[in-house]
C-alpha positions as CSV (number, residue, x, y, z in Angstrom):
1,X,67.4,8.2,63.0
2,X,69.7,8.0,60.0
3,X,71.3,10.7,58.8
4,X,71.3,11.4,55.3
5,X,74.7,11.2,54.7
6,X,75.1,7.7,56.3
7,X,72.4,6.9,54.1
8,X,74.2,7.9,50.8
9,X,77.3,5.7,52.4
10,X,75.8,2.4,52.8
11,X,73.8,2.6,49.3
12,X,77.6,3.4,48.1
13,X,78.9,0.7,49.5
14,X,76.1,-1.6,48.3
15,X,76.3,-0.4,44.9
16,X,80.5,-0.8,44.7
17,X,79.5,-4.4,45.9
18,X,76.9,-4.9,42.9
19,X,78.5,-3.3,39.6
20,X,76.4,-5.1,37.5
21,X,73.4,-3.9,39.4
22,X,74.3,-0.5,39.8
23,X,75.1,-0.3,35.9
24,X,71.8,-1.4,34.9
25,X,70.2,1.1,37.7
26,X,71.7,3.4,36.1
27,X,71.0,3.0,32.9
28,X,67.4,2.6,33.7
29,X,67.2,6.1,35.2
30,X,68.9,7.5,31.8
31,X,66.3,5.5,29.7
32,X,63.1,7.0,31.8
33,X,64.7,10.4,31.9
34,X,64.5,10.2,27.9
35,X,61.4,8.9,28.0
36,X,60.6,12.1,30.3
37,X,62.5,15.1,28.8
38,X,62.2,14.1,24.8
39,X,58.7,15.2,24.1
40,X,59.4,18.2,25.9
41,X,62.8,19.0,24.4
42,X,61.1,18.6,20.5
43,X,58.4,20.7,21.7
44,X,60.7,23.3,22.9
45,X,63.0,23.9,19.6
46,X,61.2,26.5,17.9
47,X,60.5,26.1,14.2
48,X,61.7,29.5,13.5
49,X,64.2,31.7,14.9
50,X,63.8,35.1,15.7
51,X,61.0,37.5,14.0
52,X,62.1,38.3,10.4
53,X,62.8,42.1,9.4
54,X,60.3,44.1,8.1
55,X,60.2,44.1,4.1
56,X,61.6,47.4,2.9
57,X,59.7,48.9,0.0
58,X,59.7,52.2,-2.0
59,X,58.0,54.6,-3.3
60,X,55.1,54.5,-0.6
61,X,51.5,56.1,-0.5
62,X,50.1,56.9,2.4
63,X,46.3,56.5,3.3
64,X,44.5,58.9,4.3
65,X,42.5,57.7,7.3
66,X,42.2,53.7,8.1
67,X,39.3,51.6,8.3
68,X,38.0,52.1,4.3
69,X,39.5,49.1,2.9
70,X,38.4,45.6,2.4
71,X,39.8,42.1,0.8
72,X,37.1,40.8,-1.7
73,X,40.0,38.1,-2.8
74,X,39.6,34.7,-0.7
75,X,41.1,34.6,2.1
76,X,44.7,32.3,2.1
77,X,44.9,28.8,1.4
78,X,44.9,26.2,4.2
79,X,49.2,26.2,3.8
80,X,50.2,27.8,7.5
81,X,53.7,28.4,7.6
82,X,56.7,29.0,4.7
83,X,59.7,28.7,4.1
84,X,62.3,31.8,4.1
85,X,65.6,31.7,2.3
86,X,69.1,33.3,3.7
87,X,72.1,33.3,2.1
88,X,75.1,35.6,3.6
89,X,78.1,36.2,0.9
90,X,80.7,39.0,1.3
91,X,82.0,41.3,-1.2
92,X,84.6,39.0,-2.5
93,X,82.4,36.2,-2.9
94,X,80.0,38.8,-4.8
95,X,83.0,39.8,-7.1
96,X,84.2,35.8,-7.9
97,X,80.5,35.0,-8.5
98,X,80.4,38.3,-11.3
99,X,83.6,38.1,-12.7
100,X,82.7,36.0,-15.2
101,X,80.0,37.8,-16.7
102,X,82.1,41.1,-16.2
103,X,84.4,39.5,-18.8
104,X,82.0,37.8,-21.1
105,X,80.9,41.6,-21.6
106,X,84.6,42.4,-22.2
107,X,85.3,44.3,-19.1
108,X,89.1,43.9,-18.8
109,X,89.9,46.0,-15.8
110,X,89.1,44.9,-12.5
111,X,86.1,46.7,-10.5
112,X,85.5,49.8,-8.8
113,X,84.3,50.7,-5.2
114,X,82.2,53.0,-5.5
115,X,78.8,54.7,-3.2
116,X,75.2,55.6,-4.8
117,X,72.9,56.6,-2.1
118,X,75.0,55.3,1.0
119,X,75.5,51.8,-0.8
120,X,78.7,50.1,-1.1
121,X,78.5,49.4,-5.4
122,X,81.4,47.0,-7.3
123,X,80.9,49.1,-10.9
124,X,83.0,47.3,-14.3
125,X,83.7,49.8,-16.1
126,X,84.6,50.1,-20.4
127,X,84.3,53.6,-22.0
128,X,80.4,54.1,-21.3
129,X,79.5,50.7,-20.9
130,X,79.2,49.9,-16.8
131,X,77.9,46.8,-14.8
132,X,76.8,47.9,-10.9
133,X,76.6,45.9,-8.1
134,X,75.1,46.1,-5.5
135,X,76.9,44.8,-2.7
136,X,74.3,45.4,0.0
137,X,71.5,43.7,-2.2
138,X,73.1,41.9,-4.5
139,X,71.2,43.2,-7.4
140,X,73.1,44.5,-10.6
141,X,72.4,46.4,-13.7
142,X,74.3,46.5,-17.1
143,X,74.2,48.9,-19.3
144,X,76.2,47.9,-22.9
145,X,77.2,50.8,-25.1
146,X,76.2,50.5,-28.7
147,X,79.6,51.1,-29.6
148,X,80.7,47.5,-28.3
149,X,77.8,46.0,-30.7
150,X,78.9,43.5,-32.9
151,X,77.9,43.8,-36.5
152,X,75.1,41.1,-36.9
153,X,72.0,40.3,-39.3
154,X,68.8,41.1,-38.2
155,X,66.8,38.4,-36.1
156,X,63.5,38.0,-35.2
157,X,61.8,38.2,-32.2
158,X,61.9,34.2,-31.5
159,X,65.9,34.4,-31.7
160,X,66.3,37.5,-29.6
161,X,64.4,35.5,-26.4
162,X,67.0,32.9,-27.1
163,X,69.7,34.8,-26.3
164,X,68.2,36.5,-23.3
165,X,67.3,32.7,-22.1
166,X,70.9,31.8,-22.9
167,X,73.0,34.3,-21.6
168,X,71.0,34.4,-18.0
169,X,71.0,30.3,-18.2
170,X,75.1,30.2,-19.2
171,X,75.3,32.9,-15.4
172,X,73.1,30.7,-13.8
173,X,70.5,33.2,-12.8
174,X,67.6,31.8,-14.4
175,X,65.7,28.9,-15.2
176,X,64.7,28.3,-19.3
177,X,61.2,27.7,-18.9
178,X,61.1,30.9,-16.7
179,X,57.4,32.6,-18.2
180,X,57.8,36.1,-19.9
181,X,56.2,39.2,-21.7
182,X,57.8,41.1,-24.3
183,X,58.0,45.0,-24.7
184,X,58.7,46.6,-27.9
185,X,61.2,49.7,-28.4
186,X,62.4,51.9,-30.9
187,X,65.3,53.9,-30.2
188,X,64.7,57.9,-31.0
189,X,67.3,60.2,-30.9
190,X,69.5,58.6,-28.1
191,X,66.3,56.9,-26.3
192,X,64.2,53.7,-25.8
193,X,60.1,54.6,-27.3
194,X,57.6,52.3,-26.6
195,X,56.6,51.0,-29.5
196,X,52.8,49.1,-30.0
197,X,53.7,47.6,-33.6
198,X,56.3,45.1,-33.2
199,X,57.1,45.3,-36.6
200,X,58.7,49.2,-35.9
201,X,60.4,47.8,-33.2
202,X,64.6,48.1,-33.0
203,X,64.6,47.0,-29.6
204,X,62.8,43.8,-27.5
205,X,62.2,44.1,-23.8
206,X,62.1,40.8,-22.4
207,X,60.3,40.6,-18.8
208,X,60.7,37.4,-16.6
209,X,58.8,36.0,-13.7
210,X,61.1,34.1,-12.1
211,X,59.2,31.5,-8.8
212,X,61.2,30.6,-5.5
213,X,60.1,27.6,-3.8
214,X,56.6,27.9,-6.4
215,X,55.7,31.1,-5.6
216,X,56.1,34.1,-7.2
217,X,59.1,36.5,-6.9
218,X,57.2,40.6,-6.4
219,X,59.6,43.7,-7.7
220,X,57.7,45.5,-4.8
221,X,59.8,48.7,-5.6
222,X,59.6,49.2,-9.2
223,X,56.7,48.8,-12.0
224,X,58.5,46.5,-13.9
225,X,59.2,42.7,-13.4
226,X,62.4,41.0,-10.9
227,X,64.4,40.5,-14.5
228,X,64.1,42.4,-17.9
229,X,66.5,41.9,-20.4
230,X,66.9,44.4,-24.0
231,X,68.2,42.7,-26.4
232,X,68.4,44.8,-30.0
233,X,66.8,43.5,-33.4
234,X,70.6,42.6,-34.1
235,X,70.8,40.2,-31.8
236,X,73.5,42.4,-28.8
237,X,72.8,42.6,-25.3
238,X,71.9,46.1,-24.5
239,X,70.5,46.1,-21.0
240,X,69.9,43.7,-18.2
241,X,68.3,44.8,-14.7
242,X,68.3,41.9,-12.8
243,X,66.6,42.7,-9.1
244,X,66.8,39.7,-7.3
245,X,69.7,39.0,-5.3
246,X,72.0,37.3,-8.1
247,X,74.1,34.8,-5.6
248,X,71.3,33.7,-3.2
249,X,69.1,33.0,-6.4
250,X,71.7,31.4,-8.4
251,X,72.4,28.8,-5.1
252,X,69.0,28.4,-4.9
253,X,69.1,27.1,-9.0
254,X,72.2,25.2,-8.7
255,X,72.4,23.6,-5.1
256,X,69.8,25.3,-2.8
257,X,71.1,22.6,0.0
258,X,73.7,26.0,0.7
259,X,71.2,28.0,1.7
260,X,69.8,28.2,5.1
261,X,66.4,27.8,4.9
262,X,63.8,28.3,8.2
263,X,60.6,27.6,8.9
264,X,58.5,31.1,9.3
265,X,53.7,30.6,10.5
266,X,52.2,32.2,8.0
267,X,49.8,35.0,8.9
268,X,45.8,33.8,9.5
269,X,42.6,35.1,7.5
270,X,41.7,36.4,10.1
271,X,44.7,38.5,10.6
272,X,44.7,39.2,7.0
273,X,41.7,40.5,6.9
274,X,42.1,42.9,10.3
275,X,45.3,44.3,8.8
276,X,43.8,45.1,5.4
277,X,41.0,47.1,7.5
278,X,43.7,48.8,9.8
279,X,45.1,50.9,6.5
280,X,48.5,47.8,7.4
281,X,49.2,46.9,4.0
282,X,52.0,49.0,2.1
283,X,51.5,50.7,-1.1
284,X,54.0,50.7,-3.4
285,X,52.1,51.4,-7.1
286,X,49.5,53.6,-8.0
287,X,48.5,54.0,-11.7
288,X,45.0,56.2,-12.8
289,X,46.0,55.6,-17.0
290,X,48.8,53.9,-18.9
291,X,52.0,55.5,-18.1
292,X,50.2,57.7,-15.2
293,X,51.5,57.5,-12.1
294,X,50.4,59.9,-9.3
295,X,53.5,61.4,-6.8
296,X,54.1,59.5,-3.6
297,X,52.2,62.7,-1.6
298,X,48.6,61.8,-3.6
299,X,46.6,59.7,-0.4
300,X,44.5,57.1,-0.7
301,X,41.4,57.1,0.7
302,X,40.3,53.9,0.7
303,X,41.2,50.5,-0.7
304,X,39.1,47.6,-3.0
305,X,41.6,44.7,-3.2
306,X,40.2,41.8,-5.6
307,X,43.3,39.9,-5.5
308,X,45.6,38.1,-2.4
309,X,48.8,36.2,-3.6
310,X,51.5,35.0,-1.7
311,X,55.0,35.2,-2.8
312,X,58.2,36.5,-1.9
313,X,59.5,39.8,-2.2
314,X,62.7,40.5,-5.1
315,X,64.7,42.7,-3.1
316,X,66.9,41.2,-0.3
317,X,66.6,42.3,3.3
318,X,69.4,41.2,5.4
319,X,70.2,38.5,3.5
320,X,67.0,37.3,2.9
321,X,64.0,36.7,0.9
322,X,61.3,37.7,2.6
323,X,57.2,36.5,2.3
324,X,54.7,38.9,2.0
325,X,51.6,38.7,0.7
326,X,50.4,41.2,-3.1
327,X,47.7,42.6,-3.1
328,X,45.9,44.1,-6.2
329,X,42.8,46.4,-7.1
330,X,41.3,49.5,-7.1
331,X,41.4,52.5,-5.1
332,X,39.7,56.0,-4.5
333,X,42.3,58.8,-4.0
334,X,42.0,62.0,-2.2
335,X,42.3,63.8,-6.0
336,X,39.3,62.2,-6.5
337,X,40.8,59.9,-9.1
338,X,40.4,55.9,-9.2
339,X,43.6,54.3,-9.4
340,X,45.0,50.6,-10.0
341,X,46.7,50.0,-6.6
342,X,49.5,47.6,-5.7
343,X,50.3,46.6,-2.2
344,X,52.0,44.2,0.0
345,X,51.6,42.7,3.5
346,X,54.2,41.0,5.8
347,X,52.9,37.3,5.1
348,X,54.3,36.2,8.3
349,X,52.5,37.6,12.4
């Protein structure tokens, strides 16, 4: 009986004998083994990597006991999976990116380091006027004193969007056709009044509803949309609170090829609907008049949701724009009191 090893010798010798044959033998084995392993190897890279953080959101309500809510929205569209956006800068980037606008604003010395809350801020300062950024989120607010106005003649309402369109257009943080809704304020012994006759008005609020990949961007923490600018009836800048994360938004405008962008399933009716009934969904706004907000110990009790969109949370988390899914409604409280009720669901299992 042949041995195995004499065996592996004479094919050896047969195939240093026959180059030409042994190349094309081998070649055929490489060809079928593609033929073999390629399906398998596309069906084995995953179309996402790793599960995505949870969405951080504030203030919260808690419910009371589970089980009392229901959707009466449609359930989602037939779309199964989305796309989620990352974008990692560090602080320097962050400070190139803002330096600009720091000095359009006429804030000549360099930046701060400072901490609100256990997050790392870059604040500009000039007598009372500030810029903050957020270097965790990437978020910033300005604040303009009305010392550092410029004398100006009135405008109108018309011209006052124009320069809010401009100046977030010329820092590349917003598209022109971006929709809007405009507040009007009348400033009263060192503050902003809401004002309903526009006519009284010293002040325009101008609220934008930016979209990432045609969806809608949510301010899941605040009662107020992911970019307001104030600009005052004589045409300065007064405040800007811009809540999405400036850079990754910007790249996302200018060249979104920068930004690393993965492929996430998309949660099913069907687990919709089970986590709406579990008491899942996070609420971040409760409102029972205009200006009325209950404190974040009033419960809810149970849950009436008329309205499921799909979006993409403001707020970075972890570099990232995350889906979730808003929904809106009505809701019984433990008070007794009917509420408008804002919350949000993870859009992704």
């Amino acid at each position: 009986m042949l041995k195995l090893s004499d065996t592996m010798n004479q094919l050896t010798s047969w195939l240093k004998a026959k180059p030409k044959t042994a190349l094309g033998i081998g070649l055929g084995v490489l060809l079928i083994a593609l033929v073999i392993l390629l399906p398998a190897l596309r069906q084995s890279k995953p179309s996402q990597q790793g599960l995505l953080p949870p969405p951080s959101y504030n203030p919260i309500y808690q419910f009371s006991r589970p089980g009392q809510n229901q959707l009466q929205a449609p359930p989602p569209s037939d779309q199964t999976s989305i796309a989620v956006y990352q974008h990692s800068a560090s602080s320097l980037d962050l400070q190139n990116f803002f330096n600009p606008m720091a000095q359009s604003l006429n804030f000549i010395e360099p930046p701060q380091e400072m901490v609100f809350n256990s997050v790392p801020h870059l604040v500009w300062k000039k007598g009372t006027s500030t810029l903050s950024l957020n270097l965790q989120t990437g978020q910033f607010y300005i604040k303009v004193s009305a010392s550092e106005f410029s004398d100006s003649t009135q405008v109108i309402e018309p011209d006052a969007l124009t320069i809010a369109k401009t100046w977030l257009a010329d820092h590349r943080l917003m598209d022109q056709d971006t929709p809007h809704q405009t507040s009007y304020y009348q400033s009263h012994e060192g503050q902003l009044e809401p004002v309903a006759d526009p006519a009284l008005a010293d002040t325009y609020q101008f609220s934008f509803f930016p979209t990432l990949n045609r969806l809608p961007l949510f301010s899941t923490n605040l009662d107020n949309a992911p970019i307001a600018i104030s600009v005052t009836s004589a045409g300065n800048i007064f405040i800007v609170d811009y809540q999405l994360p400036a850079l990754l938004y910007s790249t996302y405008l200018t060249n979104p090829g920068e930004l690393k962008t993965t492929t996430y399933p998309l949660k099913t009716a069907d687990q919709v609907s089970q986590d709406i009934q579990a008491g899942l969904p996070t609420v971040t706004l409760l409102k029972t008049g205009p200006r009325a907000y209950p404190t974040t110990a009033t419960k809810v009790t149970s849950a009436d949701y008329q309205h499921l969109n799909l979006g993409y949370q403001a707020q970075a988390n972890q570099g990232m724009l995350l889906p979730v899914f808003q929904l809106t409604g009505t809701a019984q409280l433990e008070t007794g009191n009917t509420a408008e009720i804002t919350a949000y669901l993870p859009a992704t299992p």
